[in-house]
C-alpha positions in Angstrom: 44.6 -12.0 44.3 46.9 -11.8 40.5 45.3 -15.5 40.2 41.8 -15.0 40.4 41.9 -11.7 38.0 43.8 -14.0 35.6 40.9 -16.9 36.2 38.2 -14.0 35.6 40.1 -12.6 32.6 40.1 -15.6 31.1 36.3 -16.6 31.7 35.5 -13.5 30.5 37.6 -13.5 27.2 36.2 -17.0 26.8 32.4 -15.9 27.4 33.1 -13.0 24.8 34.4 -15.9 22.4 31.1 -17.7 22.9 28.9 -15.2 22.6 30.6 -13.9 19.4 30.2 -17.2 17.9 27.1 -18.4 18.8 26.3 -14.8 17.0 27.8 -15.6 14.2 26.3 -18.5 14.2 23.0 -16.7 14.6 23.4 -14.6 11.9 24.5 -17.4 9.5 21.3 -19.4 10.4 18.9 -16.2 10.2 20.9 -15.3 6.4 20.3 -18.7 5.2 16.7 -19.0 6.1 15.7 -15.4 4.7 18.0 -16.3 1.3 15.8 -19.7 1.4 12.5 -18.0 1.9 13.3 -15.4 -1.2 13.9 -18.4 -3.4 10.8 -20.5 -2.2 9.0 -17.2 -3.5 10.5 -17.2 -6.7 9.9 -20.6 -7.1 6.3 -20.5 -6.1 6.0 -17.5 -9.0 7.8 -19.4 -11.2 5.4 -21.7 -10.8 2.7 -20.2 -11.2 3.6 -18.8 -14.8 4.9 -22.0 -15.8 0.9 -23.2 -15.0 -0.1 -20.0 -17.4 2.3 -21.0 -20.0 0.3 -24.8 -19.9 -3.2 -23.3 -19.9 -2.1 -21.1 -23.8 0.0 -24.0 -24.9 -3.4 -26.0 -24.5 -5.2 -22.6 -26.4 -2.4 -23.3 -29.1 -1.7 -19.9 -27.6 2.5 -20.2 -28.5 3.0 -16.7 -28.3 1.6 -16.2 -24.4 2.8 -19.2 -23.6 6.9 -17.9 -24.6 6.0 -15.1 -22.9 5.2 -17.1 -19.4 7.8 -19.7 -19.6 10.3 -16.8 -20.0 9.2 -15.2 -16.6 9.3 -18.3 -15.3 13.0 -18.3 -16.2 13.3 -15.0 -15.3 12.3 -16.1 -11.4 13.9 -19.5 -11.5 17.3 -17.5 -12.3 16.6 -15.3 -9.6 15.5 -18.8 -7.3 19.3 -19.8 -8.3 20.9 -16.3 -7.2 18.7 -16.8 -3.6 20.2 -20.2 -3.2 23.4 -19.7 -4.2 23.7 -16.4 -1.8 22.2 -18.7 1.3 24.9 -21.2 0.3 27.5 -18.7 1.5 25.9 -18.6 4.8 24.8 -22.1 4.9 25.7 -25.2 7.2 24.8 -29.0 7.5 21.5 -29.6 6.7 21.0 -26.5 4.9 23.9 -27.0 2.7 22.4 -30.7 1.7 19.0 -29.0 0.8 20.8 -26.0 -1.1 23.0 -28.3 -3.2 19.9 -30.4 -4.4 17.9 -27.3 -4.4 20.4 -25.7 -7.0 20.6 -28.6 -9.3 16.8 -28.7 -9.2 16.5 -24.9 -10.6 19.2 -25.6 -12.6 17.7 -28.4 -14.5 14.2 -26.8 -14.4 15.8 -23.8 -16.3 16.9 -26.3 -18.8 13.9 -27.7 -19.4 12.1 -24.7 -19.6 14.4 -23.8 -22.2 13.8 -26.7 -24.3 9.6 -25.9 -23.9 10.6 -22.4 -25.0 12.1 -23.1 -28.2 8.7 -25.6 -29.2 6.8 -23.4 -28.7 8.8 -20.5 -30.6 9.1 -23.6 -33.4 5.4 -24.4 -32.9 4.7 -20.8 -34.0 7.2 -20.7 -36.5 9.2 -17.4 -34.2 12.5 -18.4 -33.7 15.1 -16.5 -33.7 16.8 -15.2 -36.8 19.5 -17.9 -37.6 18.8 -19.9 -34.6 19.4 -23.7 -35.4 16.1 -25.3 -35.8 16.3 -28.8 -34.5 13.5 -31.8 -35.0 11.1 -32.0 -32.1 11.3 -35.5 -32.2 15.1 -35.6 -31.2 14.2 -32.8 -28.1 12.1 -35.1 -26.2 14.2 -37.7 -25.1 16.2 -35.3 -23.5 13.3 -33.3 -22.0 12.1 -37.1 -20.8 15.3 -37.5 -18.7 15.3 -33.7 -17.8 12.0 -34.4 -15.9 13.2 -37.5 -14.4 16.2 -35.4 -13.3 13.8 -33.1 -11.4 11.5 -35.7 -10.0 14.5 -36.9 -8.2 16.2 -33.7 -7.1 12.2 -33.1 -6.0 12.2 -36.2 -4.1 15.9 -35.7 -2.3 14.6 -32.3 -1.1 11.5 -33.4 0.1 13.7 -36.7 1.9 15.6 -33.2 3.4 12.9 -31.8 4.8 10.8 -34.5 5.9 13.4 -35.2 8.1 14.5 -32.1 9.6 10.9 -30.5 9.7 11.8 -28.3 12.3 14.9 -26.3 10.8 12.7 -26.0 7.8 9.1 -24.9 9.2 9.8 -21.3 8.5 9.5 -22.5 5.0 6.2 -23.5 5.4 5.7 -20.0 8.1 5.1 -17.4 5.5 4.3 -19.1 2.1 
């Protein structure tokens, strides 16, 4: 009789164990995908402005456009802070898409930086003692920043393409 409460205690402490991590487990997977889902939002606004910022850069609008490429910075730092909060929760898969994900915003950010300061040097409004640099010398490095993204674009889309399931929620509510 002893034998068989052990064998049940012991079941039942490994059931509790089980259930507690596929919980945690759980609650990892259902952290990441909202953390991912707040920065696809972001990103999609960030987006968005940085398609605002084109339209009065083609006006010769350099004022506007300052204005809409620094939201767009605004969200893409706040794309960064959802990522790097999911990466805390984040496992396999997820992980792969959060580290290219990350150096995507990361070099977007830089790049919009660079398209800031032309058009604050296009309108003559940089900042008071901020180093003006020759246009000319920028673009090579806002050439490689945009092959930088096209890749990190194309390794997330690899990411997704082949785990469409674990990343349809992406797709859910967008």
């Amino acid at each position: 009789m002893k034998q068989k409460y052990k064998i049940l205690t012991i079941i039942l402490v490994l059931a509790i164990g089980l259930s507690g991590y596929y919980g945690y487990e759980q609650y990892n997977l259902s952290k990441t995908q909202e953390y991912l889902q707040i920065s696809l939002n972001h990103k999609t606004t960030a987006d968005n402005y940085s398609a605002q910022a084109s339209a009065y850069e083609n006006k010769n609008d350099y004022t506007n456009a300052t204005i809409m490429l620094q939201k767009s910075s605004d969200k893409i730092s706040k794309a960064l802070e959802s990522d790097n909060n999911a990466l805390a929760h984040a496992n396999g898969v997820y992980k792969e898409y959060i580290t290219n994900d990350i150096l995507l915003l990361q070099t977007t950010s830089k790049l919009i930086n660079f398209q800031i300061y032309l058009d604050q040097e296009k309108n003559n409004s940089l900042n008071p003692g901020q180093e003006k640099v020759n246009p000319a010398d920028l673009y090579p490095h806002i050439n490689q920043l945009k092959d930088d993204i096209s890749v990190y674009k194309s390794n997330v889309n690899k990411i997704i393409s082949a785990n469409p399931d674990k990343f349809k929620f992406l797709n859910s509510s967008s």
